[in-house]
N, C-alpha and C positions, 0 to 999 in steps of 0.2 A: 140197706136191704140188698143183697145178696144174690138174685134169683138163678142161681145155680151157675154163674159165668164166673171163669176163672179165665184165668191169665193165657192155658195153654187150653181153650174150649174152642172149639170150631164158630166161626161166625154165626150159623144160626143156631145153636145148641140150645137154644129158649126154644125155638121156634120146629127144632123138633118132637122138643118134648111135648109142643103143644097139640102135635099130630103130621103124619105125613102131607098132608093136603097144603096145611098149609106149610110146610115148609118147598114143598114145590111150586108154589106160585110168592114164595118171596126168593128162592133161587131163581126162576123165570124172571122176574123183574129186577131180581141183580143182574143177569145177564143182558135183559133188553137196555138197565143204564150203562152199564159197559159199552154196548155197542153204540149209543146214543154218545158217550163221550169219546169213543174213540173218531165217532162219525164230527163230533165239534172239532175236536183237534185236528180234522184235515180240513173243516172248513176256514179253521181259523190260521192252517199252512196259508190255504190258496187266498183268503184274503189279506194276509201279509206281501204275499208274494205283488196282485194286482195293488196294493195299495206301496208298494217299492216302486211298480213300473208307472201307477200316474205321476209319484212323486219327480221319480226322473226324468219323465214327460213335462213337467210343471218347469222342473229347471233347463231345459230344453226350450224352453217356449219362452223362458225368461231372460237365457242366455241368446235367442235371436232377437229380443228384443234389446236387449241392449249394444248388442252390437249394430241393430239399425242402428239404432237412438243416437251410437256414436261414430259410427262409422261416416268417416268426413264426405261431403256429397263428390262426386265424380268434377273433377275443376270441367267445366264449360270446352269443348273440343273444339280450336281453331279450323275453321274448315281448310280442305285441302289446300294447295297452292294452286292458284291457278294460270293458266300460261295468257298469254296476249289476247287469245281468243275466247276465253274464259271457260275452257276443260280443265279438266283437273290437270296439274301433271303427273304424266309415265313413265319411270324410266322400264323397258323392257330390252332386253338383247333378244334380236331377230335376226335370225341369218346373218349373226357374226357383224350386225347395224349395233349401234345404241339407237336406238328410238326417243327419243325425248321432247316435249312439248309438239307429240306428231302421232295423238292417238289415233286418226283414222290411216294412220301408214299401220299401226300393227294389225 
């Protein structure tokens, strides 16, 4: 069956012959799907985009965790040296002095 559609016939060409009315409210609703898909296509930009930035957030969070995981602990810090009297020792040059195991002279 045939209903008057050819090959080079305008998209609603049934739908005019069926009357103006309605070929104006199925142009109207081909336009409101157009905008409706052009409106998905940017939703479906922006949730590509935020589903990039958790991802790299994920590898972010998994790459500090394995560098805790392996990261060797700090070797234990021998305390300072300490002098006779049990101050740390300083060396500091004072007035052309070396100061050394004599932190209440600097």
């Amino acid at each position: 069956m045939n209903f008057g559609y050819h090959s080079s016939a305008q998209p609603f060409s049934l739908a005019s012959s069926l009357g103006p009315e309605l070929n104006d409210l199925l142009n109207s609703q081909a336009d409101q799907i157009q905008q409706l898909q052009q409106h998905l296509e940017a939703r479906d930009q922006e949730f590509e985009i935020l589903l990039s930035q958790v991802n790299d957030l994920h590898v972010q969070n998994q790459n500090q965790k394995v560098t805790k995981e392996t990261k060797p602990s700090p070797p234990n810090k021998s305390p300072m040296p300490q002098n006779n009297i049990g101050r740390p020792l300083t060396t500091k040059i004072k007035k052309g002095l070396l100061h050394r195991d004599f932190p209440s002279a600097i």
